[in-house]
N, C-alpha and C positions, 0 to 999 in steps of 0.2 A: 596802700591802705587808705589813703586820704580820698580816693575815687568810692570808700564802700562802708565810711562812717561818716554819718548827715550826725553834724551836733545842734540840736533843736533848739538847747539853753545851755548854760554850765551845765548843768546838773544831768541835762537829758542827751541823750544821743540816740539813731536810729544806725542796726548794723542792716544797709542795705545798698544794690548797685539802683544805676538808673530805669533798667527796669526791672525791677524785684516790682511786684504788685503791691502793694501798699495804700489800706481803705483812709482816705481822711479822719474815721468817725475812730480807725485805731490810734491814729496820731492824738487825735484830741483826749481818746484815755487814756493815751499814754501822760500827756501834757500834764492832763489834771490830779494824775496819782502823786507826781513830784509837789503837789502843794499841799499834802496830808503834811499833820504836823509831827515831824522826825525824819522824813523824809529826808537823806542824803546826796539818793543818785538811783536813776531811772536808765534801763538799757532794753531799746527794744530789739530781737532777731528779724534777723528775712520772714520767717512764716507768721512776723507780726499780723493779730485780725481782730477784728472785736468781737468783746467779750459782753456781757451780762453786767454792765456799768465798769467791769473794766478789763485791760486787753486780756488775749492771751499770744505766747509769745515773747513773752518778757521777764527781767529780774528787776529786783528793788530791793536797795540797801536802804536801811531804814537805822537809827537808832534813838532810844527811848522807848518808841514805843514798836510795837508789832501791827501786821493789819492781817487776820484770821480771811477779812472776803477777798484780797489779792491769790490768797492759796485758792481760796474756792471749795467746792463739794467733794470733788475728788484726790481728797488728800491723798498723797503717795503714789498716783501713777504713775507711771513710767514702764519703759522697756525689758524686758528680759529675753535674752537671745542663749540657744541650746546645742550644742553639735549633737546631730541626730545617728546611727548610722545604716541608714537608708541609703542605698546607694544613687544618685542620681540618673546612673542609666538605667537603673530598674524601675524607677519611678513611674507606677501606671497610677497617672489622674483620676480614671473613671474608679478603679479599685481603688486608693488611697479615700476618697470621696465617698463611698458605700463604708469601707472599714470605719470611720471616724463617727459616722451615724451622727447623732442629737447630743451636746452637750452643753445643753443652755440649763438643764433641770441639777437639782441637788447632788454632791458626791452618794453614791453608793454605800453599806454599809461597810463594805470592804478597807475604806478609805478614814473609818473612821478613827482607828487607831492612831493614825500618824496626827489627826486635830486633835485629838484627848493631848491634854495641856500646856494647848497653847495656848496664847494669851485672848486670839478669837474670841475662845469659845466662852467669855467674857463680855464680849459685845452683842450679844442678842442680833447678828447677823453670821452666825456660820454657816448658815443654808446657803447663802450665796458665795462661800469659799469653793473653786472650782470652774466659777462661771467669768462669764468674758465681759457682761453688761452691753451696754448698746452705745449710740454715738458712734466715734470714731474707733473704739475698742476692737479688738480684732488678735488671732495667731494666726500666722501664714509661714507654712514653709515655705524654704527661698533656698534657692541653689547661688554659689558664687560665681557671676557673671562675668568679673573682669578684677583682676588683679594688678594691685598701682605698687605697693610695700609688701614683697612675699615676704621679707623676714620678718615684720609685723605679724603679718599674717600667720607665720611657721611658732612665734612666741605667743599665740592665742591656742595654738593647735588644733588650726582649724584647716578641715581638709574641704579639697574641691571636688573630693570623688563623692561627699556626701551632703545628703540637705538639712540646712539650717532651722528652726525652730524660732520664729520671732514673737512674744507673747506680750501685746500692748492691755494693760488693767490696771484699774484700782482700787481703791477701799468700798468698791460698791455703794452701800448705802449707809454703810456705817459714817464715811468721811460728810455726807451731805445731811444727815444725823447731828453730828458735831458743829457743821455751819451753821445749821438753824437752830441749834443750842444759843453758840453764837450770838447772831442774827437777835434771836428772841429777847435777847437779855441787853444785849448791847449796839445795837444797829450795825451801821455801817463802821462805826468809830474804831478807831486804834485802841489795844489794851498795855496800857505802860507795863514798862519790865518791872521786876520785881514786887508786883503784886501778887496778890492770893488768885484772880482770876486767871492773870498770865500764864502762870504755875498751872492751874489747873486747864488751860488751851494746850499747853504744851506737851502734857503727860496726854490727853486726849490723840493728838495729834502724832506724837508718837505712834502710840495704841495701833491710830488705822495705818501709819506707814509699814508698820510690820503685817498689819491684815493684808495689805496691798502686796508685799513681798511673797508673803506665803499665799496668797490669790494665785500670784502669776507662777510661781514653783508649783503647784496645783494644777493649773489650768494644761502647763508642759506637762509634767508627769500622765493626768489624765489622759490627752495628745496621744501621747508615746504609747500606751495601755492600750486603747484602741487601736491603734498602728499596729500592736507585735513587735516593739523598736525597742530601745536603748537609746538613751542619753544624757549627753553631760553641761550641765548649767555651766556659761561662760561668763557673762555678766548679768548685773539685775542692777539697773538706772532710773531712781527716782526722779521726776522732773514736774511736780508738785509737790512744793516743800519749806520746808521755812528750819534756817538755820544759822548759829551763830556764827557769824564770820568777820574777820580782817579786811577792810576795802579801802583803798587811797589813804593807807593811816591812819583809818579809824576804826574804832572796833562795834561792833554792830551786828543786825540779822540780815539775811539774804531769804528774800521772797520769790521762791521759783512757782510762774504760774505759766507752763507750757517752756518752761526752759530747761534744758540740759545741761549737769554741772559739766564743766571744764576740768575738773579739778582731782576726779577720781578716774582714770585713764582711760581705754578707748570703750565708745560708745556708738551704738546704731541710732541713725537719722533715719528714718522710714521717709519714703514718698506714700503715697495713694494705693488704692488696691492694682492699681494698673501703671505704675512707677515701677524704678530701680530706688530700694534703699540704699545706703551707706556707710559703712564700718566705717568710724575716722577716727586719728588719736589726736584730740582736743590740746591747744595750746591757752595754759590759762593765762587770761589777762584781764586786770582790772576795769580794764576798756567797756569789755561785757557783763562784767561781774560775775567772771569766771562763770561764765554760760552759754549756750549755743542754744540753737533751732533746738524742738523738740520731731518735729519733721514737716512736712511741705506747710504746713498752713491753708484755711479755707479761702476761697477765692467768693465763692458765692454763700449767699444764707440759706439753710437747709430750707429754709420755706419757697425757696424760688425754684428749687432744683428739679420738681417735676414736672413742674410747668416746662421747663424749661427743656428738659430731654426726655418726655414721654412722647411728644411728636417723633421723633430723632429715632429713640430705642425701645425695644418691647424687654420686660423684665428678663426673657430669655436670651437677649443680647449683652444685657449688662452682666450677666452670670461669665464672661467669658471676657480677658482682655488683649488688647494691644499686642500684650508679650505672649499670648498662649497661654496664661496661668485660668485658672478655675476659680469661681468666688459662690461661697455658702454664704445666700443670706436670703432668708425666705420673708421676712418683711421687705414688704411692698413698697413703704414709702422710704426706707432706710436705705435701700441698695439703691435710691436717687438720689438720697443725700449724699450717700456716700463714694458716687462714683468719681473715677479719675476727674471729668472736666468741671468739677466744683471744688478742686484744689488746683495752687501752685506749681508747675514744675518743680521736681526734687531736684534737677541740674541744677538752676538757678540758687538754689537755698545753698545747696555745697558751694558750687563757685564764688559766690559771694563770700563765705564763711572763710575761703583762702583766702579771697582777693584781702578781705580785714586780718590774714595772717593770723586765724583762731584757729583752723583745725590743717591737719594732715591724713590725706586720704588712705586708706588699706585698699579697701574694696569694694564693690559695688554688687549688690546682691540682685538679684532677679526673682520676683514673685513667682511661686507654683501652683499651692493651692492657700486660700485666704478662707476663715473661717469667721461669720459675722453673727448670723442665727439659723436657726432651722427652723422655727415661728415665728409668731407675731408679736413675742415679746422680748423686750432687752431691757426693761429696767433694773 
């Protein structure tokens, strides 16, 4: 363990090996979050990178107060993974790919019965229930590549004759709504517990983590509908979030911004559209504050990245990876953000995660087809 946790201060630590990629400019936001005031204890993962004044990639236990810009805009993202059952050896790409068509636009009126009263339809953003957003967001079905824990594996019920469903989303534009609520009112600053505003961040914050939940059951179901498929939700992993919790004896909030709880049982690490993600059953420990990766980490800033591989690959190259999976993404400047070699190895991010004795591996999943947009819009 001691080869793959760098302790920065008391307070701060970094989960990462010698070479896990790691930007100075994330260390130093790492550094300077532990000096807010409540601040307890700061833990950054392997896919630490910086963020928009501060990292992402990291947990923060805090207590007194709370800090609303450590969560960030996209409150409640996180993963949801689906057993599909599409059989793998029938899986034809080019058809799967036609079947699935454009689903960057609004649910259908079909679909509207199952949002009649939820809590969405509340926030003056259920138009965008259904959709994927842009950045890193994405669903990609993925076959199981390699099996480490079958019995694991056998207590998810998840088979290898059929393809997986991985739906990365969140509160769309309701959660970045609520920040610049935030923001507007009260800057950067912490909001102390048991105030009238804290109370009122909270119940907000809530709100989009369910928007985000029911986004990403949405966005599968939609998936599947197009498909002609059937399937069954297995898990759904917030990892933007803010929660009360227990840490080294004290009682407190836990700020996940790009971090995975440890602490509600097995969970998918995604790599890149042209990576192997990761099933692993998380080992909690206060070390990370009861957190992991949320998956590979940026390696590069999206502003360098076309520069950087439009020499290299034409947009029709990049539709097409490493492993033979398929990638929908019809903006032009995004499928350069978003390609494999402007993130981290997803090897490296897992190994390191054992080598610090946080997670245990299941499986390793393998990309098929990755859906990003079909236009030129993803906000």
């Amino acid at each position: 363990m001691g080869d793959y946790v760098q302790n920065l201060s008391a307070r701060v630590n970094l989960i990462a090996s010698a070479d896990t990629w790691i930007e100075g400019g994330a260390i130093r936001q790492l550094q300077n979050t532990a000096k807010l005031p409540g601040m307890q204890y700061v833990s950054g993962m392997p896919d630490l990178h910086p963020g928009r004044g501060y990292p992402v990639g990291a947990a923060f236990f805090s207590a007194d107060f709370i800090y609303p810009a450590l969560i960030g805009g996209d409150i409640g993202c996180g993963m949801a993974l689906w057993q599909t059952d599409i059989a793998v050896h029938k899986a034809n790409l080019s058809k799967l790919e036609k079947k699935l068509g454009n689903i960057d636009g609004p649910l259908g009126e079909e679909w509207q019965d199952e949002i009649a009263g939820s809590i969405a339809t509340q926030t003056g953003f259920q138009q965008a229930l259904g959709t994927i957003g842009g950045g890193n967001h994405f669903a990609e079905l993925q076959s199981i590549d390699e099996v480490y824990d079958a019995a694991a594996l056998d207590a998810l019920a998840i088979s290898k004759q059929q393809l997986q469903l991985l739906v990365h989303s969140g509160s769309r534009g309701l959660g970045q709504f609520i920040l610049r609520q935030h923001i507007d009112q009260h800057g950067h600053s912490g909001l102390a517990v048991d105030t009238a505003d804290c109370a009122a961040y909270l119940q907000a914050h809530q709100q989009a983590v369910q928007f985000a939940m029911l986004n990403r059951r949405l966005i599968a179901r939609r998936i599947l509908s197009r498909l002609n498929a059937n399937g069954q939700a297995l898990l759904d992993i917030n990892h933007n979030l803010l929660l009360p919790a227990k840490m080294h004896g004290l009682q407190g909030w836990v700020h996940r911004k790009g971090a995975t709880p440890a602490d509600v049982g097995p969970v998918v690490i995604p790599g890149s559209r042209g990576d192997f993600s990761y099933l692993v059953s998380p080992l909690a420990s206060d070390l990370s504050l009861n957190s992991l990766a949320h998956g590979a980490g940026r390696k590069w800033m999206r502003s360098e990245c076309k520069g950087r591989l439009s020499p290299r690959y034409t947009v029709a190259q990049l539709s097409r990876t490493k492993l033979g999976s398929h990638v929908i993404c019809a903006d032009r400047q995004l499928i350069y953000e978003e390609a494999p070699e402007a993130y981290k190895p997803a090897e490296n991010i897992i190994s390191t995660l054992e080598g610090a004795g946080l997670i245990k591996v299941i499986a390793r999943l393998r990309p098929v087809l990755t859906y990003k947009t079909r236009g030129e819009c993803c906000e």
